[in-house]
Each structure stands twice: as structure tokens, then as C-alpha cells.
MIDOSE-1310 file (N, C-alpha, C; in nm, 2 decimals, decimal comma, always signed):
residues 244
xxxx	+1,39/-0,24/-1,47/+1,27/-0,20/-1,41/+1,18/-0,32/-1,37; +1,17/-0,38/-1,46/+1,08/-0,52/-1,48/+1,12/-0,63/-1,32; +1,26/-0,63/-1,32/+1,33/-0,72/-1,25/+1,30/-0,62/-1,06; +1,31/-0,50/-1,08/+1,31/-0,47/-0,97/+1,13/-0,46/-0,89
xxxx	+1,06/-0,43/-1,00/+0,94/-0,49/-0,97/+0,90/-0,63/-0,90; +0,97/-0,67/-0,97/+0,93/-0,83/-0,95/+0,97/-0,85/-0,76; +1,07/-0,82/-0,75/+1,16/-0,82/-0,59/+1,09/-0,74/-0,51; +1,04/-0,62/-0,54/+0,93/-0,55/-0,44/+0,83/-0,62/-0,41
xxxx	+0,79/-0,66/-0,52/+0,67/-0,75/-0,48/+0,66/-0,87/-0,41; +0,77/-0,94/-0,46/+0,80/-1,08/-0,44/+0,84/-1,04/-0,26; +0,88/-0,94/-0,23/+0,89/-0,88/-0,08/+0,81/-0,85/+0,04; +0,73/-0,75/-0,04/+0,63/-0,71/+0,00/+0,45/-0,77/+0,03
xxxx	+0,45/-0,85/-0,07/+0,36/-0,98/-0,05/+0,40/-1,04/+0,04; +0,55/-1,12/+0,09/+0,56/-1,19/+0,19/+0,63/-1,21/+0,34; +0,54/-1,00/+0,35/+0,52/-0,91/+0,45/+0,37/-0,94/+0,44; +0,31/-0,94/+0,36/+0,15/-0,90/+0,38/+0,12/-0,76/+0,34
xxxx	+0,16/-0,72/+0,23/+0,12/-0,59/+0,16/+0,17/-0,56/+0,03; +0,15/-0,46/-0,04/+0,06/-0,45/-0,20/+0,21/-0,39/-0,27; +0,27/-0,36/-0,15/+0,39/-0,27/-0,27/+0,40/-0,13/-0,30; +0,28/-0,07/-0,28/+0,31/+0,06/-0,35/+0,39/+0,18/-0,30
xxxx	+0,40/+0,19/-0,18/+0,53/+0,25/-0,16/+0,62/+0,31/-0,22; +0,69/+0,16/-0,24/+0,81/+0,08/-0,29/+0,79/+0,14/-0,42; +0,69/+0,13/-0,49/+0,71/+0,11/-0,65/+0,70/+0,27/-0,67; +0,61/+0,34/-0,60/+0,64/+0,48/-0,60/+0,77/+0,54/-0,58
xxxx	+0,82/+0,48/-0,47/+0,98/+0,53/-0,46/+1,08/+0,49/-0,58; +1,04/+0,37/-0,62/+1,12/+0,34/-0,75/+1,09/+0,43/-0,85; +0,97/+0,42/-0,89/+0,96/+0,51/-1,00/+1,00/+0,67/-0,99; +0,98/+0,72/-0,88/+0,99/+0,88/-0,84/+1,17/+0,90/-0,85
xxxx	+1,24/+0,78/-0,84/+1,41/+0,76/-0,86/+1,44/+0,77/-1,01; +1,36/+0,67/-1,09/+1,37/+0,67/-1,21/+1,32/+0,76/-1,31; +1,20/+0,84/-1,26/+1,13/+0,92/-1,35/+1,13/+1,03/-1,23; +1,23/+1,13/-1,23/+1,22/+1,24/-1,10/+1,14/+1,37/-1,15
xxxx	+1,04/+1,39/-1,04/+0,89/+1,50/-1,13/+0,81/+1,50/-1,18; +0,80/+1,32/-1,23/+0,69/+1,29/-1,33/+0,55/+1,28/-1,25; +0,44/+1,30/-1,33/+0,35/+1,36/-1,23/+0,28/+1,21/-1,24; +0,31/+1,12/-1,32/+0,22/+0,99/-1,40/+0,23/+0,90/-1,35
xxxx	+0,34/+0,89/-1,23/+0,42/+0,76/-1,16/+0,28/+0,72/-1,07; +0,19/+0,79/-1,01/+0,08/+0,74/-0,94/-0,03/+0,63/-0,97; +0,02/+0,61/-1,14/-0,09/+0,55/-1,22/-0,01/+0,41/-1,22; +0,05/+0,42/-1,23/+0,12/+0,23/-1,27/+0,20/+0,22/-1,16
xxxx	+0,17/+0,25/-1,05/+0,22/+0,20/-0,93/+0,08/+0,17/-0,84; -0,02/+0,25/-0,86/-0,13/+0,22/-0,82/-0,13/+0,10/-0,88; -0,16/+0,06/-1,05/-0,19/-0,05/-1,06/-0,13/-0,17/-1,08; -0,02/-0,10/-0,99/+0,08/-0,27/-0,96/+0,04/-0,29/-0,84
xxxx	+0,01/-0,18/-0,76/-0,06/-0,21/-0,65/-0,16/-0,27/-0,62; -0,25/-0,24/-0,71/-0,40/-0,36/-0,70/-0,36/-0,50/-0,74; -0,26/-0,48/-0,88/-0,25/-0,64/-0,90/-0,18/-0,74/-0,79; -0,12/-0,70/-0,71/-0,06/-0,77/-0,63/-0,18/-0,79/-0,50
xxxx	-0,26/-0,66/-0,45/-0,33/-0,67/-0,34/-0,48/-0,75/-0,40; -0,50/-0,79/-0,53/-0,57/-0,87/-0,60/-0,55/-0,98/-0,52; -0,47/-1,02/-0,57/-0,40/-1,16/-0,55/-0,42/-1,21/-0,41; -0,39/-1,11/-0,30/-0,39/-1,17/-0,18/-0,54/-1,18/-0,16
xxxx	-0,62/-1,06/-0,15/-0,76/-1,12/-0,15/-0,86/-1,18/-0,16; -0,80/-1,27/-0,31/-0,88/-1,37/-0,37/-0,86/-1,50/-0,27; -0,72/-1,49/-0,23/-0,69/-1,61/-0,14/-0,70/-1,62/+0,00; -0,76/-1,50/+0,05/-0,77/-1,51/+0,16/-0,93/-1,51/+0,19
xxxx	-0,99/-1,45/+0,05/-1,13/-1,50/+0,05/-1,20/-1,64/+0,01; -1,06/-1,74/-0,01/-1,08/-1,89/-0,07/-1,08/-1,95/+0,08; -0,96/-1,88/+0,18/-0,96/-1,92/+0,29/-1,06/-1,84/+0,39; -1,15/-1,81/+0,37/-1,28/-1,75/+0,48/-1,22/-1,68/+0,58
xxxx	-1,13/-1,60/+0,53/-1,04/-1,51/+0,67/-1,11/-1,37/+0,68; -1,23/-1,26/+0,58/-1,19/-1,15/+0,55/-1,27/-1,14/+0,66; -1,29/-1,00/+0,74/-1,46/-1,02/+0,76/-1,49/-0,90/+0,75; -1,57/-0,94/+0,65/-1,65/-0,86/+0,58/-1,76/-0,75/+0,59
xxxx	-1,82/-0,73/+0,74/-1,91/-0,65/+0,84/-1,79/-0,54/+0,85; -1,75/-0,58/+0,93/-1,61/-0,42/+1,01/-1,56/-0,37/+0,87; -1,49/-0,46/+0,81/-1,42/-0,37/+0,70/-1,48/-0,34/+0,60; -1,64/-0,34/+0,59/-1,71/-0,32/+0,50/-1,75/-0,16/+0,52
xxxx	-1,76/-0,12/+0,71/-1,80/+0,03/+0,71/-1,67/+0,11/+0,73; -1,54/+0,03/+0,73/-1,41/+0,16/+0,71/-1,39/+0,15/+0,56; -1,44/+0,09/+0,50/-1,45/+0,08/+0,35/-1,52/+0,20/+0,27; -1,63/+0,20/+0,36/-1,76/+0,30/+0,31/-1,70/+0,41/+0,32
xxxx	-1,58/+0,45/+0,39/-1,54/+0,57/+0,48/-1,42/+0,60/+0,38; -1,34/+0,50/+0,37/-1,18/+0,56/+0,29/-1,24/+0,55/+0,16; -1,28/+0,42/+0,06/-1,26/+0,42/-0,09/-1,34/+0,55/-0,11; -1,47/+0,63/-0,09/-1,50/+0,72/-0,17/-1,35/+0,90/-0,14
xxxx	-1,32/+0,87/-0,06/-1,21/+0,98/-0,02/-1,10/+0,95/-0,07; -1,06/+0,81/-0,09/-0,97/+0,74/-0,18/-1,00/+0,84/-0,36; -1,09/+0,83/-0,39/-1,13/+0,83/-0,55/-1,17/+0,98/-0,54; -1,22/+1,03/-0,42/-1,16/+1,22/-0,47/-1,07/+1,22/-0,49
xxxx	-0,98/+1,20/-0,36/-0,82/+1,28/-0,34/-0,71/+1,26/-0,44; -0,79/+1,12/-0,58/-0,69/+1,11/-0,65/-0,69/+1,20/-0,76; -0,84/+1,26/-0,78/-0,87/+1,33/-0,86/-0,77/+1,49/-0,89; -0,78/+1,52/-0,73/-0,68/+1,67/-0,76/-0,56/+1,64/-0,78
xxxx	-0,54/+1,76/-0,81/-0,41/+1,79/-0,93/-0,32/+1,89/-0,83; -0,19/+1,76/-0,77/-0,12/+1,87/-0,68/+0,00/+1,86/-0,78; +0,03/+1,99/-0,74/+0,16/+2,06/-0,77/+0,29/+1,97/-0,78; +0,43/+1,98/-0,86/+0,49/+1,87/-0,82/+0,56/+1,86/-0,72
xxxx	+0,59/+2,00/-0,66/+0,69/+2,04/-0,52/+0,61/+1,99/-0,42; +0,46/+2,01/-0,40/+0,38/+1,94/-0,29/+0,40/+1,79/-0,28; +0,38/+1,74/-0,38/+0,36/+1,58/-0,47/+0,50/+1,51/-0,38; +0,64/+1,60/-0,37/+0,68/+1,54/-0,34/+0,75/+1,56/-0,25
xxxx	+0,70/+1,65/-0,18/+0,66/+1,66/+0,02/+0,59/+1,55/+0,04; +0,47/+1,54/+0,00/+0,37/+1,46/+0,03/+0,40/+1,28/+0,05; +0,50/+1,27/-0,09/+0,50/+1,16/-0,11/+0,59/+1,15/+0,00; +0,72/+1,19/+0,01/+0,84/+1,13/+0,07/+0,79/+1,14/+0,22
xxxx	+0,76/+1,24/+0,29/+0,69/+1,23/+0,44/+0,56/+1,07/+0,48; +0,52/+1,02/+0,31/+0,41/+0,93/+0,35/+0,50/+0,82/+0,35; +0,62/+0,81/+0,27/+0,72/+0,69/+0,20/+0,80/+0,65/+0,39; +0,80/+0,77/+0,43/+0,92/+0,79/+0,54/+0,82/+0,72/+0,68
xxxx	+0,68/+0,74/+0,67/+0,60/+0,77/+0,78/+0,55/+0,61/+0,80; +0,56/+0,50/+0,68/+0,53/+0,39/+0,65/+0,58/+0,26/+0,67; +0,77/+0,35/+0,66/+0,85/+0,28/+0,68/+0,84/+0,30/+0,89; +0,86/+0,40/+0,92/+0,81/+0,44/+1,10/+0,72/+0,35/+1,12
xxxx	+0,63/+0,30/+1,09/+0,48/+0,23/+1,09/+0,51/+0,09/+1,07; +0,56/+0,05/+0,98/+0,67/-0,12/+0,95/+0,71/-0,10/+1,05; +0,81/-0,02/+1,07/+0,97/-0,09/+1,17/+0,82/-0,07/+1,30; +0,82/-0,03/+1,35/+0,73/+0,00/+1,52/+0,60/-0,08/+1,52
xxxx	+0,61/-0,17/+1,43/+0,47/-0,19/+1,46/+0,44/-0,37/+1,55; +0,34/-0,31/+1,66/+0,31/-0,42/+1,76/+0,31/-0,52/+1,75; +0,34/-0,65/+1,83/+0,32/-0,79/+1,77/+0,14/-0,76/+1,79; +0,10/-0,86/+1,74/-0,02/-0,96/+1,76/-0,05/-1,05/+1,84
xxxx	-0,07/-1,10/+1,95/-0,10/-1,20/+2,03/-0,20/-1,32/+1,98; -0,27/-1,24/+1,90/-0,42/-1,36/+1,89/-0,35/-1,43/+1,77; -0,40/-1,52/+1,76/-0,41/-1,64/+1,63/-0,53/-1,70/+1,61; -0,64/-1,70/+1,67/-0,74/-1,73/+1,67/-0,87/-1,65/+1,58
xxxx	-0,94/-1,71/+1,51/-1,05/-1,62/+1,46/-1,12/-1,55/+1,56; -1,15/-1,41/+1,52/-1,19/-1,37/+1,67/-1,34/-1,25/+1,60; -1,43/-1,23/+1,68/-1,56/-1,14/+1,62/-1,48/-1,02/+1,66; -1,51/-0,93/+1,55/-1,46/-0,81/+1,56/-1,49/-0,68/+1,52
xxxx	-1,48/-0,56/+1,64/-1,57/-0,46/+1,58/-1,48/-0,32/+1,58; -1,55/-0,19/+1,55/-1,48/-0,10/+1,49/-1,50/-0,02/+1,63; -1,38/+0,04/+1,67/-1,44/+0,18/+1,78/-1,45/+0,29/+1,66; -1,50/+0,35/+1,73/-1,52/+0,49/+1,72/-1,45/+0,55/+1,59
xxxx	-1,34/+0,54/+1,71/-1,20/+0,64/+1,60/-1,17/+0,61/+1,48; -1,17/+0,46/+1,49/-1,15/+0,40/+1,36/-1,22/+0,45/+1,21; -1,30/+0,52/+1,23/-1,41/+0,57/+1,09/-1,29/+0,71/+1,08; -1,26/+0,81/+1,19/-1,18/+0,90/+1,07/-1,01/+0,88/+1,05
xxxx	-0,96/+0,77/+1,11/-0,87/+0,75/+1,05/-0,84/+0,66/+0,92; -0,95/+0,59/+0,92/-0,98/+0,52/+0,77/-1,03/+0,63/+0,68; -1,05/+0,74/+0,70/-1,06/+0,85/+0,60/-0,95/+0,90/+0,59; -0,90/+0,95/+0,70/-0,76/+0,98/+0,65/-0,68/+0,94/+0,55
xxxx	-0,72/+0,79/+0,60/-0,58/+0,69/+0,51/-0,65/+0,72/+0,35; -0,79/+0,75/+0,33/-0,85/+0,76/+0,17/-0,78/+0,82/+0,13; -0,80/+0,97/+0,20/-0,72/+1,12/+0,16/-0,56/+1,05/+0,12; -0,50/+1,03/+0,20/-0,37/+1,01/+0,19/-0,35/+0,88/+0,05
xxxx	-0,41/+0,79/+0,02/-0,41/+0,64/-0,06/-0,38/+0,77/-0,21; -0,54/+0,83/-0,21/-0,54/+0,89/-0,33/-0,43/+0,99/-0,39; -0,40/+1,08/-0,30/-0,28/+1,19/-0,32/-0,17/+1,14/-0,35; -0,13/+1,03/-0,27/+0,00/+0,97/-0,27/-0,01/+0,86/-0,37
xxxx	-0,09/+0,77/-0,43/-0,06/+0,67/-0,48/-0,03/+0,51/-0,45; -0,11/+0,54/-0,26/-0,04/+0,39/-0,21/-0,19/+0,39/-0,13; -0,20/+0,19/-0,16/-0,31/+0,13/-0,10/-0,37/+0,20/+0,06; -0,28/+0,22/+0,13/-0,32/+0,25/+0,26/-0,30/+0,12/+0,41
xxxx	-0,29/-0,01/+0,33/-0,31/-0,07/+0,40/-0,16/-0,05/+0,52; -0,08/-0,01/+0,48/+0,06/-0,03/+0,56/+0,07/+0,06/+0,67; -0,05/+0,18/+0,66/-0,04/+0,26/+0,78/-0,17/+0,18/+0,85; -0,26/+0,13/+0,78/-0,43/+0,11/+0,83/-0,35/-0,07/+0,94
xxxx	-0,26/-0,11/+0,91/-0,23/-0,27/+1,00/-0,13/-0,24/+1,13; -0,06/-0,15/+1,11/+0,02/-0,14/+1,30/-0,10/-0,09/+1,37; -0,15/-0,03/+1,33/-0,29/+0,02/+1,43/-0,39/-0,07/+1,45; -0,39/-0,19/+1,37/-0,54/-0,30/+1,39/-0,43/-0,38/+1,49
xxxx	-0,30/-0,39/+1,45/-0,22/-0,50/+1,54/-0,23/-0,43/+1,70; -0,17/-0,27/+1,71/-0,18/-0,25/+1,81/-0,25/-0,25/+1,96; -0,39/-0,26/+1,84/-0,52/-0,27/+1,95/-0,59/-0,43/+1,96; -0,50/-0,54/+1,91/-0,53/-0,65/+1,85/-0,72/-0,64/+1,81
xxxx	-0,70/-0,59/+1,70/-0,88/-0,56/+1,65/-0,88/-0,74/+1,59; -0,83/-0,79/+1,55/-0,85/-0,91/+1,53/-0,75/-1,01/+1,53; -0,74/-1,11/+1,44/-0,62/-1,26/+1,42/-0,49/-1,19/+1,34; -0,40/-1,21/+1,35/-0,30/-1,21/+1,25/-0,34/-1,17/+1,10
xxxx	-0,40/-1,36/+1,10/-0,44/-1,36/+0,98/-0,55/-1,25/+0,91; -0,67/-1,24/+1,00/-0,76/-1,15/+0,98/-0,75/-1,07/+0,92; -0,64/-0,99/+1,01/-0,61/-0,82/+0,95/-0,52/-0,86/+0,85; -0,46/-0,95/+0,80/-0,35/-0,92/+0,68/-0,47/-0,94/+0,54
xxxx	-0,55/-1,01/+0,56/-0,73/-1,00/+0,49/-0,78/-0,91/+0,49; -0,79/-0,80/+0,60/-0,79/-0,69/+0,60/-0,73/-0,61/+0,49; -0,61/-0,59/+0,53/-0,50/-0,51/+0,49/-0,52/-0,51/+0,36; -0,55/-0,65/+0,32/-0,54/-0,70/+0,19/-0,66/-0,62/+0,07
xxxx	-0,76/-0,60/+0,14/-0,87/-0,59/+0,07/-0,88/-0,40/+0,11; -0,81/-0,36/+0,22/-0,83/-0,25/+0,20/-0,70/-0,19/+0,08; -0,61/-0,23/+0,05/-0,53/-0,19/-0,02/-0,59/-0,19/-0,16; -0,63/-0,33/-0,19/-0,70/-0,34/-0,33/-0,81/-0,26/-0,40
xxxx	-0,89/-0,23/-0,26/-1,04/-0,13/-0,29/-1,00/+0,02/-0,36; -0,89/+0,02/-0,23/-0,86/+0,18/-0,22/-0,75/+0,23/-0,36; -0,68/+0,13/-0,41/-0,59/+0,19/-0,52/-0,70/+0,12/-0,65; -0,84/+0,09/-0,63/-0,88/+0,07/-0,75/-0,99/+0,14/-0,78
xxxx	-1,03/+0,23/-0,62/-1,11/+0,35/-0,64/-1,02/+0,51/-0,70; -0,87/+0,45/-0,67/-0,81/+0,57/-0,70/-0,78/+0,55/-0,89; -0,75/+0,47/-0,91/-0,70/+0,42/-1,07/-0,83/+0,46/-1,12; -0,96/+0,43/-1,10/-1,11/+0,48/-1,14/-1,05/+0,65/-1,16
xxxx	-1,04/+0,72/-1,06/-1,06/+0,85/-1,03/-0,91/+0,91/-1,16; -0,82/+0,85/-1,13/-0,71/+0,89/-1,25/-0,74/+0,87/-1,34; -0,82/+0,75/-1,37/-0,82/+0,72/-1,57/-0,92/+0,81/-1,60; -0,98/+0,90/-1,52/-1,13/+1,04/-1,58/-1,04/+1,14/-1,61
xxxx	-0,92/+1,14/-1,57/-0,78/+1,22/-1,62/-0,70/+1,21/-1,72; -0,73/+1,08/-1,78/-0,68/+1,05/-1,91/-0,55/+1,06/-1,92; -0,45/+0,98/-1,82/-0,34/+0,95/-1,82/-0,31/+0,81/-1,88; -0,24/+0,80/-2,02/-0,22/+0,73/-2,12/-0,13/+0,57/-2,06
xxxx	-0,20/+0,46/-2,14/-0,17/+0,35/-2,09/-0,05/+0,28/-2,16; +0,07/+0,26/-2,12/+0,22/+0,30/-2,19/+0,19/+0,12/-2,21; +0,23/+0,05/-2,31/+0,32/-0,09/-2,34/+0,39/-0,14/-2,26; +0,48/-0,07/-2,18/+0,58/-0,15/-2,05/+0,46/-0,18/-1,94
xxxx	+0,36/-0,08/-1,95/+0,28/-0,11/-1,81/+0,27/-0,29/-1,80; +0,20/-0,33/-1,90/+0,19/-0,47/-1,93/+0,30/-0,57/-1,85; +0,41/-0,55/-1,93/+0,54/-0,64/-1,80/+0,54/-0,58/-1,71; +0,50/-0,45/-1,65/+0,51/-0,46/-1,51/+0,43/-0,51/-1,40
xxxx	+0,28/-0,51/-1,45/+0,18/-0,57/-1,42/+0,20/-0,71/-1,40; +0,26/-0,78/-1,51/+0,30/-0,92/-1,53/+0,42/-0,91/-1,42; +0,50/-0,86/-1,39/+0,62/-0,89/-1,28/+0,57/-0,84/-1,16; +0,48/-0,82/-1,10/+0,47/-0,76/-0,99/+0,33/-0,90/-0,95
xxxx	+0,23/-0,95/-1,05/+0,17/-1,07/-1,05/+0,26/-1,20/-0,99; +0,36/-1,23/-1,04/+0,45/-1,32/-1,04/+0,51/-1,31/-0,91; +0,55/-1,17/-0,89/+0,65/-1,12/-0,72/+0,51/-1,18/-0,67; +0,41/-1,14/-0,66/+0,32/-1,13/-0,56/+0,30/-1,30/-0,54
xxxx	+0,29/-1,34/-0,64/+0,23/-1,52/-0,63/+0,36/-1,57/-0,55; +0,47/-1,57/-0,61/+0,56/-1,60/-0,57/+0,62/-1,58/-0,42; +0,62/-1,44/-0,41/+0,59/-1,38/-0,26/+0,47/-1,46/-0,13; +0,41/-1,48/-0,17/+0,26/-1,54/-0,12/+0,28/-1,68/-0,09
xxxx	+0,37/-1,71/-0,16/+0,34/-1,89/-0,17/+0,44/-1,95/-0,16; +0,58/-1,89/-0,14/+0,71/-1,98/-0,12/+0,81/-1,86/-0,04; +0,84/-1,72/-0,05/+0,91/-1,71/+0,01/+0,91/-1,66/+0,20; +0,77/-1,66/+0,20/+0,74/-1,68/+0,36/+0,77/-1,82/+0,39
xxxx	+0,84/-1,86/+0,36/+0,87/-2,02/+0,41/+1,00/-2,02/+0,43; +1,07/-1,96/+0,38/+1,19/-1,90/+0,39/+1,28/-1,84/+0,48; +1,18/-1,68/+0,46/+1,23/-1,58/+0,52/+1,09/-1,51/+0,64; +1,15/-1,48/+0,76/+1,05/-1,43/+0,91/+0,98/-1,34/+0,82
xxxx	+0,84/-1,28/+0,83/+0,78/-1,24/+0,79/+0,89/-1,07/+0,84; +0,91/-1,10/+0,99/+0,96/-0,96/+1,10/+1,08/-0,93/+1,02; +1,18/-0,98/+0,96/+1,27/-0,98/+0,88/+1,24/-0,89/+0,79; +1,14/-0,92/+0,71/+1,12/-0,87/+0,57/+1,08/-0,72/+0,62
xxxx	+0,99/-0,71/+0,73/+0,95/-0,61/+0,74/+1,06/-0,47/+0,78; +1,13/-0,54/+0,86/+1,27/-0,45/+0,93/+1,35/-0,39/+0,80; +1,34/-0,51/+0,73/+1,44/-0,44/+0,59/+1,40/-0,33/+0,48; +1,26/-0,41/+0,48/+1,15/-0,30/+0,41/+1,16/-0,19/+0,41
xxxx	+1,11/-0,15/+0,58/+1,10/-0,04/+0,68/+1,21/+0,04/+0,65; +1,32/+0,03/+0,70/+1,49/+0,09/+0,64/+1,49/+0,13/+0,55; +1,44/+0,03/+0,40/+1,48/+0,13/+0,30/+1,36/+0,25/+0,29; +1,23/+0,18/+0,31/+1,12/+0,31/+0,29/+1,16/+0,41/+0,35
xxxx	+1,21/+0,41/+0,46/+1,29/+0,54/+0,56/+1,37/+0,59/+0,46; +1,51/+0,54/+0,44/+1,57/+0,60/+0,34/+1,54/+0,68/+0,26; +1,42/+0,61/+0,17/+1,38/+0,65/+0,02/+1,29/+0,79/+0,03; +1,21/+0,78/+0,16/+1,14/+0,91/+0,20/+1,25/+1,03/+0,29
xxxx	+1,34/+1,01/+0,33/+1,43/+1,11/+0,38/+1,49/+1,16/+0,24; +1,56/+1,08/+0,12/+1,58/+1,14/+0,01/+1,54/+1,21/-0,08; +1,37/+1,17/-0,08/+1,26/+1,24/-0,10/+1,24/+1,40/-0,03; +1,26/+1,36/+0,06/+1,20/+1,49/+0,13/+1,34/+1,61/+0,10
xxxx	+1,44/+1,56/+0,10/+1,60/+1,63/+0,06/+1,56/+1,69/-0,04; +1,50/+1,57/-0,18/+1,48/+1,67/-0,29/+1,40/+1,76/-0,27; +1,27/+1,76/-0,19/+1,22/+1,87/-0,20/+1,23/+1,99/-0,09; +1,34/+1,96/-0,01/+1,38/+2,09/+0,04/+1,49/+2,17/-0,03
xxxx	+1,59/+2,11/-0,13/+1,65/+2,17/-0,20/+1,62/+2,22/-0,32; +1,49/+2,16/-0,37/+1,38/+2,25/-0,48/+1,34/+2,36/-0,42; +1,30/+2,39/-0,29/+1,24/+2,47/-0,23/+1,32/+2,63/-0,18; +1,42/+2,56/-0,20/+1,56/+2,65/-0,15/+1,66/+2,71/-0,27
């Protein structure tokens, strides 16, 4: 488990995102039904989306205005939606259609043109689909940023870099308004969480800092994308044959 943590991360960092997905799909393989998987996948999720936004706040990339009012909009809808208590046959409709819909959103998603720091503002629409993404972060257990970035790239809302600061900080907010809203649920804090915490830290630094030097970021993402597709079509199998 420890080892396969480490590789999501160490992956998924250097794509420009937090993991949770991934770690959901892992755990939902390993532990099938369990209702608890949302809690330590969330908070491998933040520890890794920590990480990038400490560094991209060292590097003056975030900006802080725009993503401050889709902020206002997802984390408090983030920290309801984690609160309810869905069923486990919904749980994992929900999950595998968001696992499946993420990976669609990786593989398709727009280049970027700009590289340049650029001023940047929100339309309109942007307020209820960053609610959406709350609703969805909290239910499902994943940051949000992986659907909230083909859509900033699409419309180039800002730099590359920008929105992966973005991404960054909306992932972190949003799985640490949800981990808030789960621990008032009193879901118990296991001894492994610790190495996994610690291996997903290490993917993430590691991911962050050497293997984008490596490997195309477009690479990682195509491979990514594939298996999240997979993992969410297997997902959704189980729960049409629970259904049936």
C-alpha cells in the first residue's frame, strides 16, 4: 500500500495535482464498501496539495483575488457535502462516474497558450461550477482541482503556471474543508495513516522536484487519464452488478 502511494503521488504531482482520485480508486480496490476510504485519501490529498502550494506561494504564482471568490463558493459546499452520509451503492455510483469523468477531463483537456503572468478574472459561470466541484470534492473525497483545470486551460483564464497554483490551492482548501467536516463524524485515526501520509509527502516532493525533468508532464497525464477511466468503468460495473 505504502509503495503504491508513494507512485500516485510521485505521478500525480508531476502532472500538477493532489492524487485523490487515484488513492480513492486504490483504496475502494483494496477495501471494497468501506465507507472510511474518503478520510485518508482526503488526507493524502491535502498533504501532497500542501506541498505544491507552499511552493508556488514561495514562487508569487497564486493569485489570490480570483481564486479567493471560487473559494468562497466551493470550500463551504466542500465541508457540507462531506458531512452527509451516502449509502454505499450511491457512494459508489458516485465515486466511479467522478473517477471515470476525471480521467475524460485529463485525457481532453486543452493546451494552454500563455506562459506569461497574466491579470485574471472570473466570468460569471465560473461561481456555480466551483460549487459544483464543492458538492462533488466533498461526497466523493477528491480535491476538485482535476475537473476545476481543463476548464481554466480551456478558456486560457490564466499562465500555465498560474492555474497549476490554482489547482493547487483549490485542491488543498477543499479536501481540508472536507477532512474538517468528516472528523465531526468521528472516523478513527488508524497507525498506517502515518506512513501513508509520510509516502504520499515524499511522492509529492519527489514528484515536484525531479520527475518532471524526466518525464512530459502530457505523458503523465495520458497515462493517468487511462487508468482513472479504467478504475471508474470497474467501479461503475461493481455497482451495476450490486444493483442487479
Amino acid at each position: 500500500m505504502v509503495v503504491f502511494l508513494f507512485l500516485i503521488a510521485l505521478v500525480y504531482s508531476s502532472a500538477g495535482f493532489g492524487g485523490g482520485s487515484m488513492y480513492l480508486s486504490l483504496l475502494s480496490q483494496v477495501f471494497p464498501g468501506a465507507s472510511w476510504i474518503r478520510f485518508p485519501a482526503l488526507a493524502c490529498n491535502f498533504s501532497v496539495s500542501a506541498i505544491g502550494t507552499f511552493n508556488f506561494q514561495r514562487a508569487q504564482l497564486i493569485p489570490f483575488r480570483p481564486i479567493a471568490y471560487l473559494l468562497c463558493v466551493s470550500v463551504p459546499l466542500a465541508m457540507w457535502s462531506a458531512s452527509l452520509k451516502i449509502p454505499a451503492y450511491w457512494f459508489l455510483c458516485i465515486l466511479g462516474g467522478a473517477i471515470f469523468l476525471s480521467g475524460l477531463a485529463m485525457l481532453f483537456e486543452t493546451k494552454n497558450s500563455l506562459n506569461d503572468l497574466t491579470q485574471v478574472k472570473n466570468p460569471w459561470w465560473m461561481y456555480p461550477i466551483a460549487a459544483a466541484i464543492g458538492v462533488l470534492s466533498g461526497i466523493t473525497g477528491i480535491g476538485g482541482g482535476i475537473y476545476l483545470a481543463p476548464i481554466l486551460h480551456r478558456i486560457q483564464w490564466a499562465s500555465v503556471k498560474q492555474i497549476a497554483a490554482t489547482t493547487s490551492i483549490f485542491i488543498c482548501l477543499n479536501s481540508l474543508a472536507s477532512l474538517i467536516a468528516l472528523s465531526r463524524n468521528g472516523p478513527r485515526w488508524e497507525p498506517e495513516y502515518f506512513a501513508w501520509i509520510v509516502a504520499v509527502l515524499l511522492g509529492g516532493y519527489v514528484g515536484s522536484r525531479c520527475s518532471i525533468r524526466f518525464l512530459r508532464p502530457k505523458q503523465v497525464k495520458v497515462v493517468t487519464a487511462i487508468i482513472l477511466m479504467f478504475v471508474g468503468i470497474k467501479l461503475l460495473f461493481d455497482w451495476w452488478n450490486q444493483g442487479s
